[in-house]
Every structure is written in structure tokens, then in C-alpha cells.
C-alpha positions as CSV (number, residue, x, y, z in Angstrom):
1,X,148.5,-234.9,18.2
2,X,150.1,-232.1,19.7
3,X,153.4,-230.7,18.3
4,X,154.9,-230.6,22.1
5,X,154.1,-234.6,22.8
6,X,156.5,-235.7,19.8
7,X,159.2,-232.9,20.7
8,X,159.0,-235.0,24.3
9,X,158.7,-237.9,22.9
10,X,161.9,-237.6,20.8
11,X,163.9,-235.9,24.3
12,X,163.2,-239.1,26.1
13,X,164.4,-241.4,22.8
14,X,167.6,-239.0,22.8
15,X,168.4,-239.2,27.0
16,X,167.2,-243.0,27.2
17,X,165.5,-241.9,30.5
18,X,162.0,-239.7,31.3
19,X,163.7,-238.5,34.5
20,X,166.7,-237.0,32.1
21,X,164.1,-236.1,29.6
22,X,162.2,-234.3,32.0
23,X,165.6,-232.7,33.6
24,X,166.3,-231.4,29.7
25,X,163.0,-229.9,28.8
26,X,162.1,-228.8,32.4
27,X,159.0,-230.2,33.5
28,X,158.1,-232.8,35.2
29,X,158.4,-236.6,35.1
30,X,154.9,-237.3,35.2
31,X,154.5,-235.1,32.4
32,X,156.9,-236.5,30.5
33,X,155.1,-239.6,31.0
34,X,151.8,-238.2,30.4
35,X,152.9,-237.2,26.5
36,X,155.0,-240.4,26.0
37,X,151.5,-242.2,26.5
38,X,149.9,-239.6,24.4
39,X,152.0,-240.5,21.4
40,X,152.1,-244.3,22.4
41,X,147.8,-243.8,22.1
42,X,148.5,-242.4,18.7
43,X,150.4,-245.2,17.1
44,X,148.6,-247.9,18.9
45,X,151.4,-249.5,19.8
46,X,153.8,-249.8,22.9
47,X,157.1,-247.7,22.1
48,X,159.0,-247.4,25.0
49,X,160.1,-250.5,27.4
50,X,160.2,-249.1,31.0
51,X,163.5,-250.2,33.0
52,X,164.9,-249.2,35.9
53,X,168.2,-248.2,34.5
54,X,165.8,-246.1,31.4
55,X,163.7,-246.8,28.8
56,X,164.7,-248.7,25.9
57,X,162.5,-248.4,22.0
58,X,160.7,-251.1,21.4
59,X,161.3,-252.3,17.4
60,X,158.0,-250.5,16.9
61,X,159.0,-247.8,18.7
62,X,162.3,-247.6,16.5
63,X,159.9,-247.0,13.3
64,X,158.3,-244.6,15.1
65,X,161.3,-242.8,16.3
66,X,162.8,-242.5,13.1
67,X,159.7,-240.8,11.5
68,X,158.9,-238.1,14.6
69,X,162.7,-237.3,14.4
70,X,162.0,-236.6,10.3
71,X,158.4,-235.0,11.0
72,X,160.0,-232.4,13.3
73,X,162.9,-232.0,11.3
74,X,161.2,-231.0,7.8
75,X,158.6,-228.5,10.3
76,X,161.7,-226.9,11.6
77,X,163.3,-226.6,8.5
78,X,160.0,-224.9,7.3
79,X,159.6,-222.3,10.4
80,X,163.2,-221.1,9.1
81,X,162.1,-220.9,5.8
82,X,159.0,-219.2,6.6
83,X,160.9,-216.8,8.8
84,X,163.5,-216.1,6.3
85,X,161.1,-214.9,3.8
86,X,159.5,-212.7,6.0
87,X,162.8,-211.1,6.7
88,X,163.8,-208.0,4.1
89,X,166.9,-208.7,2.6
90,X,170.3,-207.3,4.1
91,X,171.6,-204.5,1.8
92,X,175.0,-203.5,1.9
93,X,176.9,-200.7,-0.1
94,X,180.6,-201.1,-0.7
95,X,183.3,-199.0,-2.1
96,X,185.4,-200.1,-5.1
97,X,187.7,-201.6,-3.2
98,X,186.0,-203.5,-0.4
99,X,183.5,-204.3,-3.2
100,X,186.1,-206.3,-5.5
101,X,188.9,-207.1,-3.4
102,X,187.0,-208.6,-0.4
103,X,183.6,-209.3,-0.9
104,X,183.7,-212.6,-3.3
105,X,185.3,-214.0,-1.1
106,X,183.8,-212.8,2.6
107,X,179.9,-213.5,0.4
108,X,181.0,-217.1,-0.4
109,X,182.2,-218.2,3.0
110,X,179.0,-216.1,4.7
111,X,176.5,-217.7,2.2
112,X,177.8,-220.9,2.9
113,X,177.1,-220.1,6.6
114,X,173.8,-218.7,5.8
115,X,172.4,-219.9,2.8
116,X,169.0,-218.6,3.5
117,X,169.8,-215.3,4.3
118,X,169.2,-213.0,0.8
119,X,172.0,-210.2,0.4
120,X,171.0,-207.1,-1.8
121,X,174.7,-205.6,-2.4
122,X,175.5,-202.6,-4.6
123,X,179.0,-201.0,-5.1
124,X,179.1,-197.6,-5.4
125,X,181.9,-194.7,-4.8
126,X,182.1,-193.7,-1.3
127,X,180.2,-190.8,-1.2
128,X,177.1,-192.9,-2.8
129,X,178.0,-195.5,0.1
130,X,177.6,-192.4,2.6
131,X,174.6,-190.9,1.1
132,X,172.7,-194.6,0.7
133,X,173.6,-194.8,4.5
134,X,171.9,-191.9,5.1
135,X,168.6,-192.1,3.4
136,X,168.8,-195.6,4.9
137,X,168.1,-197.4,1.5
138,X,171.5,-199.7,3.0
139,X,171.9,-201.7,6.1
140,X,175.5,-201.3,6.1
141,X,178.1,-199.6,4.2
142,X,182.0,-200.4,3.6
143,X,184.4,-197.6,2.4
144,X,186.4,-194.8,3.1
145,X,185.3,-192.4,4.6
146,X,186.9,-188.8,5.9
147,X,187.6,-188.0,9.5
148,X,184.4,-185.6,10.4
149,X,182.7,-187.4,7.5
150,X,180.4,-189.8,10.0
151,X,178.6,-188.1,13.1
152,X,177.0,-189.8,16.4
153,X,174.3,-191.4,14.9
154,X,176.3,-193.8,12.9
155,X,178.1,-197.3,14.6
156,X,181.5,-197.1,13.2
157,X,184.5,-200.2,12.7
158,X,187.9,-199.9,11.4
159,X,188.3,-202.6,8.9
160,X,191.7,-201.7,8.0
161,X,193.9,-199.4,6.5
162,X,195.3,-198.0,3.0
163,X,197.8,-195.8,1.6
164,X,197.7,-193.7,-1.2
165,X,200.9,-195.0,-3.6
166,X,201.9,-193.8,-7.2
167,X,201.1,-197.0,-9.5
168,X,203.0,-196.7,-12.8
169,X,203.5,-198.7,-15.6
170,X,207.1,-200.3,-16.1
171,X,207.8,-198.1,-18.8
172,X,207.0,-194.6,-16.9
173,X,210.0,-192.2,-16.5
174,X,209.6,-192.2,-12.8
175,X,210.1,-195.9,-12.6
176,X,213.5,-195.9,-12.1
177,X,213.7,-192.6,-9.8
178,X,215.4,-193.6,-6.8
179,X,213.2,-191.2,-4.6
180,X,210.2,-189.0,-5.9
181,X,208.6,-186.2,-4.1
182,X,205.0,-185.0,-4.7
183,X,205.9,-182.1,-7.2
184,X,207.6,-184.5,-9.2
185,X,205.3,-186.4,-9.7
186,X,202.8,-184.0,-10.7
187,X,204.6,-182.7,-13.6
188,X,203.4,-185.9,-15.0
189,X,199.7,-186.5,-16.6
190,X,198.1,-188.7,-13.9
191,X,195.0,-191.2,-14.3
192,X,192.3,-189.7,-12.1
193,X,188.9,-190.6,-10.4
194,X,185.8,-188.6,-10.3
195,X,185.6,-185.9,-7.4
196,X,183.0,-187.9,-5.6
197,X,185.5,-191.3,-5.4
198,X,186.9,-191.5,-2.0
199,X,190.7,-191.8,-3.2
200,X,190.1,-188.6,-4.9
201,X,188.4,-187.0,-1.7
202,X,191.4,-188.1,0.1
203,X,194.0,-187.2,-2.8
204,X,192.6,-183.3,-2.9
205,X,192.3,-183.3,1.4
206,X,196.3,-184.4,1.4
207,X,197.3,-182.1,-1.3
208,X,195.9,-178.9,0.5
209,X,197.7,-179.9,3.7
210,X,200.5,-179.7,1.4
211,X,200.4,-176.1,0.5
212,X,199.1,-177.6,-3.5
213,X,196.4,-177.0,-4.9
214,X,194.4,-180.0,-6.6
215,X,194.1,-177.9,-9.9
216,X,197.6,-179.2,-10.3
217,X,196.7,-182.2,-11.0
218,X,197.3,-182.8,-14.5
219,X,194.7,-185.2,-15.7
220,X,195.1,-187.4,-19.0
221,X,191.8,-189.3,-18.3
222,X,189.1,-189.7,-15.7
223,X,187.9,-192.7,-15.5
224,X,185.3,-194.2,-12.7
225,X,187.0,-196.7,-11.0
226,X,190.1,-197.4,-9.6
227,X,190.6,-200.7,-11.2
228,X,189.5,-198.7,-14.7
229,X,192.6,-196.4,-13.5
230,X,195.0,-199.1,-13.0
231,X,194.1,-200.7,-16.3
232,X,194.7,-197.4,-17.5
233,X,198.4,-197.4,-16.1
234,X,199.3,-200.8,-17.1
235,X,198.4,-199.8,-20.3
236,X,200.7,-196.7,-20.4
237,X,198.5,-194.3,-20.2
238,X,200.0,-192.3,-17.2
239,X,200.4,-192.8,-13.5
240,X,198.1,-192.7,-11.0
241,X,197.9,-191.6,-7.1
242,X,195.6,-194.2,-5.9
243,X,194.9,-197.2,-3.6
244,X,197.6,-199.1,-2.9
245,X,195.6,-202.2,-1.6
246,X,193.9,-202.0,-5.1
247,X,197.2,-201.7,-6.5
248,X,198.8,-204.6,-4.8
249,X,195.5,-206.7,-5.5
250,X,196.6,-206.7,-9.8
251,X,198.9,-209.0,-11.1
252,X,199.1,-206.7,-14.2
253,X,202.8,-205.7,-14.3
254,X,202.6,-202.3,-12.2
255,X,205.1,-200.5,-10.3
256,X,203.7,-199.4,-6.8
257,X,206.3,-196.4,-5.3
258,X,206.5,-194.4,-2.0
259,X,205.9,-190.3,-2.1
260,X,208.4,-190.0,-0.1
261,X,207.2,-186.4,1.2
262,X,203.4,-187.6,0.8
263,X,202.3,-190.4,3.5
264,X,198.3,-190.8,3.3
265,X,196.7,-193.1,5.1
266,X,193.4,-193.7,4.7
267,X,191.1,-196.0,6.7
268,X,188.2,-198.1,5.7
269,X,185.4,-199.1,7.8
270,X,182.0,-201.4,8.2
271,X,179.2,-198.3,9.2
272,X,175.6,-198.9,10.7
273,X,173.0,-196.4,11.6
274,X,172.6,-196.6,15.1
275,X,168.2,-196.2,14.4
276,X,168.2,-199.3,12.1
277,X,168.2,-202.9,13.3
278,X,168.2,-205.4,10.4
279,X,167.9,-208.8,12.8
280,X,171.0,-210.4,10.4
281,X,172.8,-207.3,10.4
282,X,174.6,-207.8,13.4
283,X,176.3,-211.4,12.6
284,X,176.9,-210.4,9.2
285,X,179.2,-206.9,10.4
286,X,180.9,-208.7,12.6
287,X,181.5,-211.5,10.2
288,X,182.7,-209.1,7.7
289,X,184.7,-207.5,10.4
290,X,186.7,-210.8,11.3
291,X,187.4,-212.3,7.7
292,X,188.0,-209.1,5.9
293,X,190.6,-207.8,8.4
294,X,192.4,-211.4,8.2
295,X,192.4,-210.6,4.2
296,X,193.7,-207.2,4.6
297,X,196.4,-208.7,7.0
């Protein structure tokens, strides 16, 4: 019995007519007809009545019916199986803060969407996200990255934007400073990141426009994230320059201020290498692209 007879078979049970069915598969009716008989000579039996308003299952045909609609069924679910594990898996590198803030919940809706698709994820610092991308041991990486950072052969898309905010603890001096300036606050110890995070990257960049040199920075600890930093804060440890989506995502008692002579913004965005072409890739970008900016919103 060939595959094609039953998917005909099943058309003509679904339209109630072999001129529809033939209509919907395009072909003609008399080879519609032609593979109905084929599958009738199978069974045995007579499964379709022939009308002139249709066709109409007989209550053998209705057994038989039910059974090619579960054959074809299972043998599709298997071709998507069987294709699914010849596909590699999607890797992704995220930042810190694309990593915690928005991927539980953006991987939970997606794998509901697409639970056969299998994810490899790793979050990293920026600069690991960048140099993954560029070795291409990712798909697709989500961070921050500096203007210049990214050239032609990378597919770029603003997810959103950041600032860079002071995060203190209630306790801190500054708390209760109606307005703070940038040398202000760095005659305070602050809670810093490694060179190679991206809020430190963009921290040093701002600081030089500024006429300061980062060696001002007067660093308590370095720890090596930023939600290790704003544990650090909440804790009393010091302040901290740092994200202030991070910063708004903890319920931990934290003060978030303004600079007011020190606006950052920083953007993050979902990057591609324009050479690779993971065949999930593009649904899951744009995926990403549309939940996480309605989080960020």
C-alpha cells in the first residue's frame, strides 16, 4: 500500500467529495478515484458510498477512517522526530542579564511552542558572548555590546535598552543625597565587575568621556556577576555603578539613584553571524526578539 493512497484517501474522508479532494491535493479526479479503490482493494471491503451530492463512509469505512487518520498521524509525528534529531542543537550565549532576567521565562514559553527543538544555552560575560560568536561555537548571542564592537558580518537587533544607575544599600551615606554627581560618588568604595563584564566595559568607556580615569574607581570587592554585586550592596558592602534593569529586577531592599552628570545608556541586542544558518535559528531570534522586548517594556 502506498503512503500517497491513504494521504488521498483521508483528503476525500475530510472534503466528503473526490472532486474537492482532488481540487485540495491537485490532481485529478480520476486519480483520486484510482487510489480510493486502491485502499478499498486493501481492506476488502467497500468504504466510500458514491452520491451525487459526495461520498459518504460506509460503517466499514468509518473503522477504516479512523485507523489511516492514526497510521499517518504516528508516521508524521515520527518524520519530525527523525528530523529533529538530525538537527544540531541551537546554542545561544547570553549575558548576565538577558541570561537571568529574560530567558526563564522567553525558554518556557518557546519550549512550549517547540518542545522538540533542543537548546544548548551558556551565560557568559559579554566579551565571552562576542568571542563565542566569533569562533562560531554559538548560534546567537544576547548582550551588550559597544558601538564599533560588531562589524558587517554580524546580523544585529536592538532588544532594548539599559542605563547605568548607582544601586546602594538603604543604609549608604549617599542615600539620602538629594543630587549626586560622579565625583561624589567615587570617593566611595564601589562593588565592581571584572574588566571583561560589559557594564564594566561600558563604566570605563563613560568615565573617559568624562575627563576620569577608571583607576579612580575605588574598589572594595570584584566580584563576577552583577547579581553577586548587588547581593554585595544589599548586604552593605558598598555601592555599585551597574545595570539598572538588573537592579530594578531584585526585590532585595536597594536604592537605585540617578548620576545626575553621568547618563549611560547602553543597548542590548540578539546578534547572528550573517555565514551561519541554524534552520531554527531564525524563529527562535525573532521569538526572542518579540517576548523579551514586551518584558523589558
Amino acid at each position: 500500500m502506498r503512503l500517497e493512497y491513504l494521504h488521498t484517501f483521508q483528503k476525500v474522508v475530510e472534503q466528503g467529495s473526490l472532486l474537492y479532494a482532488a481540487r485540495a491535493l491537485g490532481i485529478s479526479v480520476s486519480t483520486v478515484s484510482a487510489h480510493v479503490s486502491a485502499v478499498e482493494e486493501f481492506f476488502g471491503e467497500r468504504l466510500l458510498e458514491r452520491r451525487r451530492s459526495g461520498v459518504e463512509l460506509t460503517q466499514k469505512g468509518r473503522i477504516a477512517a479512523q485507523e489511516v487518520r492514526s497510521i499517518l498521524t504516528r508516521l508524521e509525528r515520527a518524520r519530525r522526530e527523525v528530523a529533529m534529531r538530525s538537527t544540531p542543537p541551537l546554542r545561544i550565549a547570553l549575558g548576565n542579564i538577558p541570561g537571568v532576567v529574560l530567558l526563564p521565562e522567553v525558554l518556557r514559553e518557546y519550549r512550549l511552542l517547540k518542545p522538540e527543538l533542543e537548546l544548548a544555552v551558556l551565560i557568559k560575560n559579554s566579551s565571552e558572548c562576542a568571542a563565542l560568536l566569533e569562533s562560531s561555537e554559538v548560534d546567537v548571542a544576547v548582550a551588550c555590546f559597544l558601538e564599533g564592537e560588531l562589524d558587517a558580518k554580524y546580523r544585529c537587533a536592538l532588544l532594548g535598552r539599559d542605563r547605568l544607575v548607582l544601586v546602594l544599600g538603604r543604609e549608604h551615606p549617599l542615600a539620602e543625597v538629594p543630587e549626586l554627581s560622579i565625583r561624589q560618588v567615587l570617593r566611595h568604595p564601589l562593588v565592581t565587575l571584572p574588566e571583561s563584564s560589559g557594564i564594566t566595559r561600558y563604566l570605563h568607556a563613560a568615565l573617559r568621556r568624562h575627563g576620569i580615569a577608571p583607576e579612580e574607581i575605588r574598589s572594595i570587592a570584584e566580584v563576577n556577576s552583577v547579581f553577586s554585586q548587588l547581593q554585595a550592596v544589599a548586604r552593605g558592602l558598598g555601592a555599585a555603578i551597574t545595570s539598572e534593569i538588573a537592579a530594578r529586577s531584585m526585590n532585595s531592599g536597594l536604592v537605585v539613584r540617578e548620576i545626575e552628570d553621568f547618563a549611560v545608556e547602553r543597548h542590548l541586542y540578539v546578534v547572528c553571524r550573517r555565514d551561519s544558518a541554524h534552520p531554527e535559528r531564525e524563529e527562535f531570534v525573532s521569538f526572542f526578539l518579540e517576548r523579551g522586548r514586551e518584558l523589558l517594556s
